[in-house]
N, C-alpha and C positions, 0 to 999 in steps of 0.2 A: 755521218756514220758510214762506214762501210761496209758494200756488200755482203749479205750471208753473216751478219753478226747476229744476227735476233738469230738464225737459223743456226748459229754454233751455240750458240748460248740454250736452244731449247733440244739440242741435242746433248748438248752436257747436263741437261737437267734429267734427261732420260739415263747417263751414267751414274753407277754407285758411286759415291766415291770409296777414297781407299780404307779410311778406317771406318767402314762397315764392320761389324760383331762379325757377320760370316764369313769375311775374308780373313779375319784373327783366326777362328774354328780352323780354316779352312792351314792355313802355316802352323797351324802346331799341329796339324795330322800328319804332314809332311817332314817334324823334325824327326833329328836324329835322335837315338837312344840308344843307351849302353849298359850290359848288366854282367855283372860276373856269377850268374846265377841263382840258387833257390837259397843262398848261405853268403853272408859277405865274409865269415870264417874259416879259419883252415889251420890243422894241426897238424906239425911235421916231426917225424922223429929224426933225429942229430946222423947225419951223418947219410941222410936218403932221400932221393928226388918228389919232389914234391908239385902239382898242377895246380897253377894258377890259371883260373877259367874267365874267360871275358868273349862275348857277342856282342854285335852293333846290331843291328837296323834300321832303315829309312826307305820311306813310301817311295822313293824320287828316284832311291837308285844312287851310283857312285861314282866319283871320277876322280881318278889321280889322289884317291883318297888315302892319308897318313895316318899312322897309328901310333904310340908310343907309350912306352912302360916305363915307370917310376917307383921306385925305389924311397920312401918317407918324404914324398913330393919333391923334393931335387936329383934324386940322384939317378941320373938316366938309366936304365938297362935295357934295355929292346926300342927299337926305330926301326919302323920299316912301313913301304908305302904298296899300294893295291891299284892297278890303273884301270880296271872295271870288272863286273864280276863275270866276266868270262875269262880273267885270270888271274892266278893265286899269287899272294904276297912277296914281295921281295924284300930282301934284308937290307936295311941299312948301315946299321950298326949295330952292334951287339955286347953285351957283359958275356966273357966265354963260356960263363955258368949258367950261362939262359940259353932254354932250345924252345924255336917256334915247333907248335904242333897243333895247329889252329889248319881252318882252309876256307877257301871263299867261291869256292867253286860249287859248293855242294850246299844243299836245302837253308845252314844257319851262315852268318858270316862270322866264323868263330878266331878269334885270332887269341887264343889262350900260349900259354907258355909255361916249361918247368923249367923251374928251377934246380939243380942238378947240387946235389953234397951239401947241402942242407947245412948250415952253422948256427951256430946261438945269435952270432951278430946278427943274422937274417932277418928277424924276428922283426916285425914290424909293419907299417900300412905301402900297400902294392897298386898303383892308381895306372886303370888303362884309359887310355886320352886318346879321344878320335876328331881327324878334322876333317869333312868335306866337302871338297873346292864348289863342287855341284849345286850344294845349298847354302850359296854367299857364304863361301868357312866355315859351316855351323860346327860349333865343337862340343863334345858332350863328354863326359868322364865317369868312370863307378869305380869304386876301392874295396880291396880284398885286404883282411887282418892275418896277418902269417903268427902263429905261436910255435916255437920249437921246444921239446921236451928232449930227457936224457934217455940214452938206450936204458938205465936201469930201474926205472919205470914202468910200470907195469903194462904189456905191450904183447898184445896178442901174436903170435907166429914168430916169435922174438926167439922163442927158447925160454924167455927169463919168466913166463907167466907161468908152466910147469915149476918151475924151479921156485919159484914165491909162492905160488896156491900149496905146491907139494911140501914147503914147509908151516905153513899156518896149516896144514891139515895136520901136518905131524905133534907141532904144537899143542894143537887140541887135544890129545892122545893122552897128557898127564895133566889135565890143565884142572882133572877135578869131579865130582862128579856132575858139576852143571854145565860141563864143557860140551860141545857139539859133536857129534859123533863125525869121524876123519873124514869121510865121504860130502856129508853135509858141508863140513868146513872149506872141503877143496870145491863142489857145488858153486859157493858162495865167495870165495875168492875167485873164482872164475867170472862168476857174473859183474862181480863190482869192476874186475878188470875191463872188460868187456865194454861197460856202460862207461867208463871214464875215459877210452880212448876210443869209442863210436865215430868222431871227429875228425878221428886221422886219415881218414881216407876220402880225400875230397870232389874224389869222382862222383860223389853224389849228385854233384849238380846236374850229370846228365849233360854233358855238353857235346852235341853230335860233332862227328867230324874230327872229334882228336883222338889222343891216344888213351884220353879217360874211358872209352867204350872199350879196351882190352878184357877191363875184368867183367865176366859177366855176372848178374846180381846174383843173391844167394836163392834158394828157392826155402816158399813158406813153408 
């Protein structure tokens, strides 16, 4: 037997080995994660730019890391890679209808994108896919639902929501006498308006760092 084998042997009995419980605990604190915020929803109206939100995260930190946007799982639109977070993203490639407005410089690593003129075809699942080289490839993904409706829809700052309340109150006027009084009825068109496109505006999710933080929130 050779030298120092009993003494390697009771030194490796003193090592964990690798599939120890805590060492699992220990790499999934470390993976990556991706979320497109508090909503994986989004309603756009026809014909207007609309923000798709996505952040990554990772304990480890990043390097040379890629990101990429998909279109109903195949169809590419945004490529672009981050070579550490002391600097911001660079484009790869692009659909001309998609603008980055994301940044990785500042407190989230937010790489969200809008999408610009808004079409019916649009409508569909929007998947943000992250790989980084840092941690063995890890690749992690979240998906946003785009729905698109018609301008003549009921559509708050439209114009056309005066113009629909202002005739269901008029409506009401001869409608009887168990009809709502004009005020009540435009009230009430107003509201149902209101409450059925709550959704269009998908700056809800709050995502720092882009151009979703323009509008500031309404006050109570």
């Amino acid at each position: 037997m050779p030298k120092g084998t009993r003494g390697d042997k009771a030194l490796a009995s003193l090592s964990p080995p690798l599939s120890l419980p805590g060492l699992h605990v220990l790499a999934i604190a470390f993976a990556l994660e991706v979320s497109v915020g508090k909503t994986n929803t989004v309603t756009a109206l026809n014909n207007s730019n609309v923000l798709l939100p996505c952040v990554f995260s990772t304990c480890i930190g990043f390097q040379d890391l890629v990101f990429t946007w998909y279109f109903n799982s195949t169809e590419l639109i945004y490529h672009g890679k981050i070579k550490n977070k002391a600097s911001e993203p660079t484009r790869i490639w692009h659909n001309p209808r998609v603008e980055f407005v994301g940044s990785t410089t500042k407190k989230d690593n937010n790489i969200s994108i809008v999408l610009n003129n808004v079409e019916f075809s649009d409508a569909g699942k929007y998947t943000c896919h992250v790989k980084n080289p840092k941690e063995r490839n890890a690749q992690h993904n979240a998906t946003i639902f785009l729905t698109v409706v018609h301008k003549s829809e009921c559509w708050p700052g439209s114009g056309l929501l005066e113009i629909e309340c202002g005739g269901a109150a008029g409506g009401s006027r001869g409608a009887g006498s168990g009809a709502l009084p004009a005020a009540r009825a435009l009230s009430l068109c107003r509201k149902e308006c209101l409450v059925s496109s709550s959704g269009n505006d998908n700056t809800e999710n709050g995502l720092a760092g882009s151009k979703a933080e323009q509008k500031a929130p309404p006050k109570a």
